[in-house]
C-alpha positions, -999 to 999 in steps of 0.1 A, spaced: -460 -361 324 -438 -393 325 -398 -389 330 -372 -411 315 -368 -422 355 -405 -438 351 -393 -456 325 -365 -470 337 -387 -480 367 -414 -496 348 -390 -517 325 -370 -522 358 -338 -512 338 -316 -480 347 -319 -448 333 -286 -447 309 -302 -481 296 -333 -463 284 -310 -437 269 -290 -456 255 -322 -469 239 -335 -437 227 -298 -427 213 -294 -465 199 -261 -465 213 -241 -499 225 -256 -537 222 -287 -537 239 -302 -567 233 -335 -568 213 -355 -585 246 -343 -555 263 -352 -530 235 -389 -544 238 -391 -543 273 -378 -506 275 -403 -496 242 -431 -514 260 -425 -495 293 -428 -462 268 -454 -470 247 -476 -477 285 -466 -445 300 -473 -425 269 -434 -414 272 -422 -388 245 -384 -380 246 -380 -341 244 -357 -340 210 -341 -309 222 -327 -326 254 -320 -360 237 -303 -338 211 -281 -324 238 -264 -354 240 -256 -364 203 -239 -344 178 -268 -342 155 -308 -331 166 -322 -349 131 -341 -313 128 -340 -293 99 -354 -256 98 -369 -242 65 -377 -209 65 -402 -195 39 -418 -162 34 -457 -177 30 -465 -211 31 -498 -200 20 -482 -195 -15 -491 -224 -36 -453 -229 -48 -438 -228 -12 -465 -249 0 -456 -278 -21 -421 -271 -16 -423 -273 21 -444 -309 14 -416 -321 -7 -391 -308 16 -405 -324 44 -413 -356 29 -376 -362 23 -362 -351 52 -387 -377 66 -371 -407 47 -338 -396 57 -348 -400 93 -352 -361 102 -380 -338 108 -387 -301 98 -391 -271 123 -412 -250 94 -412 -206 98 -427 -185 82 -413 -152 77 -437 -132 56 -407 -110 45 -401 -94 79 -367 -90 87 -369 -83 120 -390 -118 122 -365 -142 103 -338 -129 122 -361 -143 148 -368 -177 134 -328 -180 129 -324 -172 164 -347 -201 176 -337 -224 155 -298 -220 166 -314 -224 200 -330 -255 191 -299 -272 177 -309 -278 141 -285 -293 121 -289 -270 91 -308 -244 78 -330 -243 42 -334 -207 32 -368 -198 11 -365 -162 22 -339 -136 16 -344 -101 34 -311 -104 52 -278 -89 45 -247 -116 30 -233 -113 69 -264 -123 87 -264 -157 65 -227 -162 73 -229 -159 109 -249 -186 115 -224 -215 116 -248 -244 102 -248 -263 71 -276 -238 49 -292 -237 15 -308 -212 -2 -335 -211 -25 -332 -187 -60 -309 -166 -42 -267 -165 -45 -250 -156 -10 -215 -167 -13 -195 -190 -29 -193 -214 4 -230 -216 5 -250 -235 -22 -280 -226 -35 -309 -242 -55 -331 -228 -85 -345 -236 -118 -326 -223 -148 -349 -191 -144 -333 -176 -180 -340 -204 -199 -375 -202 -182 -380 -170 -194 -366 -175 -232 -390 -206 -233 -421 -186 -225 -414 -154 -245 -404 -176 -274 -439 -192 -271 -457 -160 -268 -437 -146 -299 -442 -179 -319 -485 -177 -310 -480 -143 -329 -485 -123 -301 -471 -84 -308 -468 -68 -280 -456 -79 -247 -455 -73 -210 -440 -88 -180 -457 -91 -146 -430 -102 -117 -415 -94 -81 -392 -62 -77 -360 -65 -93 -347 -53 -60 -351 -79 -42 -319 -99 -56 -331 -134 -62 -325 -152 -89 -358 -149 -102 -348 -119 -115 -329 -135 -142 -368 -147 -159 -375 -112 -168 -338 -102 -176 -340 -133 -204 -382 -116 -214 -366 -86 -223 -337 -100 -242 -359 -121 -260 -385 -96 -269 -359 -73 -280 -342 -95 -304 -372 -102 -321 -381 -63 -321 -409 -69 -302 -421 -40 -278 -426 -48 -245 -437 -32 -209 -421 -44 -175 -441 -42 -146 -430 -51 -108 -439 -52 -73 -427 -33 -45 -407 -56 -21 -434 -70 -10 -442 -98 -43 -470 -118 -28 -493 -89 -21 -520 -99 -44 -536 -66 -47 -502 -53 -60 -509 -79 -87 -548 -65 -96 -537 -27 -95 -499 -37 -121 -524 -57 -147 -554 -25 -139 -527 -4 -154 -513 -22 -179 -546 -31 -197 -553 7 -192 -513 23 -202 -506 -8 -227 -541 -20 -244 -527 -30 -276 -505 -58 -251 -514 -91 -265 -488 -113 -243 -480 -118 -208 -458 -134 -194 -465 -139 -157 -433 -143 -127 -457 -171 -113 -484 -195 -118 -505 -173 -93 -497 -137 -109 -508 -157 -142 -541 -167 -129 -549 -126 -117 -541 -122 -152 -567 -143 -160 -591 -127 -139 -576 -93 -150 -589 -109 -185 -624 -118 -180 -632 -83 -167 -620 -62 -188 -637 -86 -217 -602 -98 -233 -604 -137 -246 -576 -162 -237 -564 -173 -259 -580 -153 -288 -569 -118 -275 -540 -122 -250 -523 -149 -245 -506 -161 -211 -475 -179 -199 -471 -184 -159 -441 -197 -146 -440 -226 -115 -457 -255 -128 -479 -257 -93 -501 -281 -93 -535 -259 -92 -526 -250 -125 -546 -274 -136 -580 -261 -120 -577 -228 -141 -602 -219 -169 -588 -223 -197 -557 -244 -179 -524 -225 -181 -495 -225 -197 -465 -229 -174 -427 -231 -172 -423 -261 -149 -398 -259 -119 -387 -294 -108 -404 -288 -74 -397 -320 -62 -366 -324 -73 -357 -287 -57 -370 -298 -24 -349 -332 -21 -319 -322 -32 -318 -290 -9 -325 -317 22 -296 -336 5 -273 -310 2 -280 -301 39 -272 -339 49 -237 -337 32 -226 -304 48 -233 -322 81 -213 -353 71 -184 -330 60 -193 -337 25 -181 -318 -8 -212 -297 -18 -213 -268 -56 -219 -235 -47 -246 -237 -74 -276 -261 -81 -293 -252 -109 -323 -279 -121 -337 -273 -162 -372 -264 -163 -396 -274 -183 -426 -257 -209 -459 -268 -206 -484 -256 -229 -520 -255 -219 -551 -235 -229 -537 -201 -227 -515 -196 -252 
């Protein structure tokens, strides 16, 4: 494997000159920038970004942390995510955590170790403390730590007035509400907090129905919407915590020979973009996905510049009616 020093000997240049090429530090003439490139490109010479981080303040790595990129949402997050930490000159050291504390304590551990200038959090199994040791510009996603750390989310209230409104207003009379345990202590709590409101101000009776801390085990999802058709036939509403937990509902549906729309009716919440591919095609409260995934790179960026960041991001959501309601 090629060293920097066989650069510097094939460009016929010293060895600070090449870094100070890599680092784009000093006038270096652009002759002397193409020789040095040319003598990389020819060896097949690949800076290690650790080392060459080493020597700056800043790596240009970002970690993200997530608890299963095979999740449709996170997936697309993690796209966005890295797309703009791309255009902003930095790439993304990606974990995934699949809930394990043991294992993001872990990831946090490595990427400390490899310098990263900041830290976007998609999973929260840690303890407040653990998340303000780390000394590194951080973000969270859907979940308040602390006042000096901001966090990102849709308005998940408003999300959840929008699609029990809907279900109310299709003249659906009896409801039920399929999401991750309470106990978790995201913010995505606050979408069946706002269904229960809603349903009880319109004096509609409702049934609440959670996972155990584990909310993307999807046989958790088939045995909740089992019992509910079994406890709860007369339910004519749901109103799913995802875009995926909607689509088991759907499945949920066809076997136990209920019509969507005709006999329940379904709201999911996400806005992901296989939505679409559902029979009949869902209806959705939208996240900003995009939006979610550039502004927590941005918000990363300004902590490291020393910039003024909110301790709270919160992006308006958006109802999409399709097929199932």
């Amino acid at each position: 494997m090629p060293t920097i020093k066989d650069v510097a000997l094939k460009a016929g240049v010293s060895v600070t000159t090449v870094s100070r090429v890599l680092n784009n530090r000093g006038y270096l003439s652009e002759k002397l920038k193409k020789k040095v490139l040319q003598a990389m490109d020819e060896l097949n010479y690949r800076p290690n970004e650790l080392a060459r981080s080493l020597s700056r303040s800043r790596s240009n790595i970002i970690g993200l942390i997530i608890p299963s990129v095979a999740h449709p949402f996170f997936g697309e997050l993690t796209g966005y995510i890295e797309e703009h930490a791309y255009r902003n000159g930095c790439k993304l050291l990606l974990c995934n955590s699949r809930q394990d504390k043991h294992k993001e304590l872990e990831y946090i551990d490595m990427l400390r170790a490899s310098r990263v200038d900041g830290i976007i959090m998609g999973s929260h199994t840690l303890e407040v403390e653990a998340y303000q040791q780390m000394n590194l510009p951080l973000v969270t996603f859907d979940r308040q730590i602390s006042p000096g750390i901001p966090y990102v989310c849709s308005d998940n209230y408003q999300g959840g007035v929008l699609a029990t409104t809907l279900l109310i207003e299709k003249g659906c009379r009896q409801l039920a509400h399929i999401g991750g345990h309470p106990g978790l202590n995201i913010l995505s709590g606050l979408r069946f907090e706002a269904f229960a409101a809603t349903a009880g101000a319109h004096n509609i009776p409702y049934t609440l129905l959670h996972t155990d801390h584990n909310s993307f085990d999807v046989e958790a999802y088939e045995r909740l919407l089992a019992q509910l058709f079994h406890e709860q036939p007369g339910t004519d509403g749901i109103f799913a915590g995802s875009d995926i937990i909607a689509a088991y509902a759907l499945k949920a549906c066809r076997e136990h020979g209920r019509r969507v729309p005709e006999d329940m009716r379904i709201v999911g919440y996400d806005g992901i973009a296989l939505r679409s591919m559902l029979g009949p095609a869902l209806s959705t409260i939208r996240q900003p996905i995009e939006a979610m995934g550039k502004l927590a790179v941005e918000l990363i960026i300004r902590q490291i510049h020393g910039g003024p960041v909110s301790p709270q991001y919160v992006l308006p959501v958006e109802l999409e009616e399709g097929a199932t309601t």
